[in-house]
Kinemage of the C-alpha trace (Angstrom):
@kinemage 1
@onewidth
@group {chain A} dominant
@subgroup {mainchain}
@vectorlist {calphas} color= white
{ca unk a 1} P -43.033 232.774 340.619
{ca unk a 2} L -45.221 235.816 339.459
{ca unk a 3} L -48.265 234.060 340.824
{ca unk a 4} L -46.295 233.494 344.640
{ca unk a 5} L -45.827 237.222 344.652
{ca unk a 6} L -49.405 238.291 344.169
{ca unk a 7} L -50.340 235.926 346.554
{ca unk a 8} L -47.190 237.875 349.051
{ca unk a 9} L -48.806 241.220 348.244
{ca unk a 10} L -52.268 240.120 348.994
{ca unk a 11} L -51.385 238.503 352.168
{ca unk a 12} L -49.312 241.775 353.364
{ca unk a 13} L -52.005 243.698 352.276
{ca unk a 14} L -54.394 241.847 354.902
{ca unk a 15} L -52.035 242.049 357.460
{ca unk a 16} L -51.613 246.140 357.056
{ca unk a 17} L -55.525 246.657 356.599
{ca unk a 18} L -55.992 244.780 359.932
{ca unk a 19} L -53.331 246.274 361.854
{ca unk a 20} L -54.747 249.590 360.325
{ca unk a 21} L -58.168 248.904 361.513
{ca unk a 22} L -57.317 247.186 365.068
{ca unk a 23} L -55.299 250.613 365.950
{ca unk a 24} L -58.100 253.007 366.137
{ca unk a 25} L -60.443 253.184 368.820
{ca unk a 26} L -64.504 252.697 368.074
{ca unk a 27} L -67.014 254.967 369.202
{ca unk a 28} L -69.754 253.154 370.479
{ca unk a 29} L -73.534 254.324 369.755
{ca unk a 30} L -74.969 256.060 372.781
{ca unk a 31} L -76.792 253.284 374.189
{ca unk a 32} L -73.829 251.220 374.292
{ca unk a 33} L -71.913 253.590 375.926
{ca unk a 34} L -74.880 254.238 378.806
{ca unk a 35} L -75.007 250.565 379.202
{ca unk a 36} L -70.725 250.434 379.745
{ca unk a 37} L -71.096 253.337 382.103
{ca unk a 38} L -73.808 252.134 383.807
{ca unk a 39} L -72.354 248.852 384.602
{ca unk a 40} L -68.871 250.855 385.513
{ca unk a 41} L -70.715 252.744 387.859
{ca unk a 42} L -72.395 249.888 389.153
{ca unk a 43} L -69.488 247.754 389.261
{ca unk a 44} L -67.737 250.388 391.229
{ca unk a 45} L -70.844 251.098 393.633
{ca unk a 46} L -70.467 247.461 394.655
{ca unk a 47} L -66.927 247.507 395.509
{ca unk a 48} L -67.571 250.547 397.899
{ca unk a 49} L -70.643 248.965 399.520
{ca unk a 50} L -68.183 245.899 399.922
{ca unk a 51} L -65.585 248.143 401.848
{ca unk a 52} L -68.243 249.916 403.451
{ca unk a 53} L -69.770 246.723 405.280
{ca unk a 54} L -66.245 244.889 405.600
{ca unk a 55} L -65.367 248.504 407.603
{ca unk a 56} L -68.741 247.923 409.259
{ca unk a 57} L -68.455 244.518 410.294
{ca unk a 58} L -64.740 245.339 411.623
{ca unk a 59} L -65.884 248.182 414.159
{ca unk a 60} L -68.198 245.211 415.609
{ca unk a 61} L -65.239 242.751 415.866
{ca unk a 62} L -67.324 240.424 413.750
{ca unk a 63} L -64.099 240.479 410.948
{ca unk a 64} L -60.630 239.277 411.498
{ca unk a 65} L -57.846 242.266 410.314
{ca unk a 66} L -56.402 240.134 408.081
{ca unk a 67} L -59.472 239.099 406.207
{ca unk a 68} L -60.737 243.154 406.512
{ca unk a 69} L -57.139 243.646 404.534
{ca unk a 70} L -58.156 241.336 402.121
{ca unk a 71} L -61.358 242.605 401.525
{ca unk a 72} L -60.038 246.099 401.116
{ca unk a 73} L -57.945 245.397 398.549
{ca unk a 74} L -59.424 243.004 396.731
{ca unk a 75} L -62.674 246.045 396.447
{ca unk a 76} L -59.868 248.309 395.342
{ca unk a 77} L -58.529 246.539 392.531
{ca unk a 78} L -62.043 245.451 391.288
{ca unk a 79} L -63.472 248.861 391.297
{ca unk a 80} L -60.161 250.326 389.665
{ca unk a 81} L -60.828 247.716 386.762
{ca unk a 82} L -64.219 249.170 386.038
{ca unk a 83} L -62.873 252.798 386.359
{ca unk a 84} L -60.347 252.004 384.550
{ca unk a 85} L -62.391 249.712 381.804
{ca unk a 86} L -64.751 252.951 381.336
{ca unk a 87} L -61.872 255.283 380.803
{ca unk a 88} L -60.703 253.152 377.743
{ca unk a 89} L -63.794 253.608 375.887
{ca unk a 90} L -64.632 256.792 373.454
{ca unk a 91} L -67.542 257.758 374.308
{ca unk a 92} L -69.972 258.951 371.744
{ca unk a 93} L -70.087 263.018 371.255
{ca unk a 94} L -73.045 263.887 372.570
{ca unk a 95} L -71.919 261.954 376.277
{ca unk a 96} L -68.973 263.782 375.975
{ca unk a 97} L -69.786 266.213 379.103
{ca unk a 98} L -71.486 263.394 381.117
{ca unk a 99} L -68.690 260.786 380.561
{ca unk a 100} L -66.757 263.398 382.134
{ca unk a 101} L -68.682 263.556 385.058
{ca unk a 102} L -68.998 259.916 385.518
{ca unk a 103} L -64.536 259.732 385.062
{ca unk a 104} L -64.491 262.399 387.513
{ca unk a 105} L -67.162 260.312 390.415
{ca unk a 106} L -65.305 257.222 389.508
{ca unk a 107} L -62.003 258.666 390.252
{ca unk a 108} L -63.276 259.675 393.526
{ca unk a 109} L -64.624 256.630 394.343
{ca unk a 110} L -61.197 254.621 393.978
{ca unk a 111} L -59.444 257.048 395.526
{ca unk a 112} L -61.597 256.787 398.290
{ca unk a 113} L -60.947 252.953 398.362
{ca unk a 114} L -57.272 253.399 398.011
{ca unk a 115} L -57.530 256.117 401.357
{ca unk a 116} L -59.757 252.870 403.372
{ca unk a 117} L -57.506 250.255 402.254
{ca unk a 118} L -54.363 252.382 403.445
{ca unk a 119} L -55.966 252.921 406.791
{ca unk a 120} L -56.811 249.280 407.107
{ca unk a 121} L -53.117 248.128 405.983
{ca unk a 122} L -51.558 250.796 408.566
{ca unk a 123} L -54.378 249.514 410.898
{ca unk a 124} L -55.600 253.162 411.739
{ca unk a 125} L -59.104 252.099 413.236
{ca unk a 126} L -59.672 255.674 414.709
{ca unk a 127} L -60.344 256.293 411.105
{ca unk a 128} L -62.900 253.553 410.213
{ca unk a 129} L -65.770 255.635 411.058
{ca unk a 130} L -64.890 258.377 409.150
{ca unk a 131} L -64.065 256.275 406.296
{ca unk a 132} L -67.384 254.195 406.815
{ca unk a 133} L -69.827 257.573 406.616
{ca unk a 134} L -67.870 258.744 403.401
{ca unk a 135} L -68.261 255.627 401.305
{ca unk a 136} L -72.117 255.202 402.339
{ca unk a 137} L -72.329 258.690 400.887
{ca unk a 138} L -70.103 257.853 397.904
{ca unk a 139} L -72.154 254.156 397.313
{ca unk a 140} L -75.520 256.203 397.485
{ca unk a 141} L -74.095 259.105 394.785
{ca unk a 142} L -73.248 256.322 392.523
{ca unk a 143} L -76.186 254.922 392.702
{ca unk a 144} L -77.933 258.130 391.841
{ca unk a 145} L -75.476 258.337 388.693
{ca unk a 146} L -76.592 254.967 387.790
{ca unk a 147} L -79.989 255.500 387.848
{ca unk a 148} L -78.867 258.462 385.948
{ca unk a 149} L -76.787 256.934 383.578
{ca unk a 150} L -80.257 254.484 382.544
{ca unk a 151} L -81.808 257.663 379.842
{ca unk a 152} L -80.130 260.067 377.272
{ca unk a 153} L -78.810 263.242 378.374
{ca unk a 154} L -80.970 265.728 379.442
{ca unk a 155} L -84.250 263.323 379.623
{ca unk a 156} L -85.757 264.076 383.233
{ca unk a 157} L -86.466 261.291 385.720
């Protein structure tokens, strides 16, 4: 019996040390964290390039409305995975500003997604164009701020 109840109290003891350990968050080192924002960023970037020519493609009939719907959302959710991916991780202290920066484009980003597929949905095509100029200038800040995101803080390009 005495030997069942050490072997009880070492496998509870396990169990607490692991759920101990799974609870906290990790910090990753700095280039992980660079290489995680980089590919958010990317990731993200892609999605609004994918609205952007879907938007495109649309003002030249060449895109059925349903499909352009489709398209719209499905660039929505994928770049508000990466955002949202990103957001989840700690980043390391001295990334702390910069990650910060990069929540803050991101958040833009999807919310400017969210605003084109709304006007898609409600099929608001005086709006397209609008929407079409605003994500090439999001797509081609993100990809400055990926570029960015490729040295250490403060190292000049």
């Amino acid at each position: 019996m005495e030997g069942f109840s050490v072997l009880a109290r070492l496998v509870a003891a396990t169990v607490v040390a692991a759920a101990l350990t799974g609870c906290a968050p990790g910090t990753p080192d700095e280039d992980s964290w660079r290489g995680d924002a980089t590919r958010a960023v990317g990731d993200v970037a892609s999605a609004v390039q994918t609205a952007r020519i879907a938007l495109e493609a649309s003002q030249q009939d060449h895109l059925h409305h349903a499909y352009l719907q489709a398209v719209l959302v499905d660039a929505e959710r994928t770049g508000g995975l990466a955002a949202d991916a990103l957001s989840s991780v700690q980043p390391p202290d001295i990334e702390r500003r910069r990650s910060s920066d990069v929540d803050d484009q991101l958040e833009q980003a999807t919310g400017l997604l969210q605003e084109a597929r709304i006007a898609v949905v409600a099929h608001d095509t005086g709006e397209y164009a609008d929407l079409v100029d605003r994500l090439e200038r999001t797509a081609s800040s993100l990809q400055q701020l990926e570029t960015d995101l490729e040295a250490p803080p403060g190292d000049a390009r």
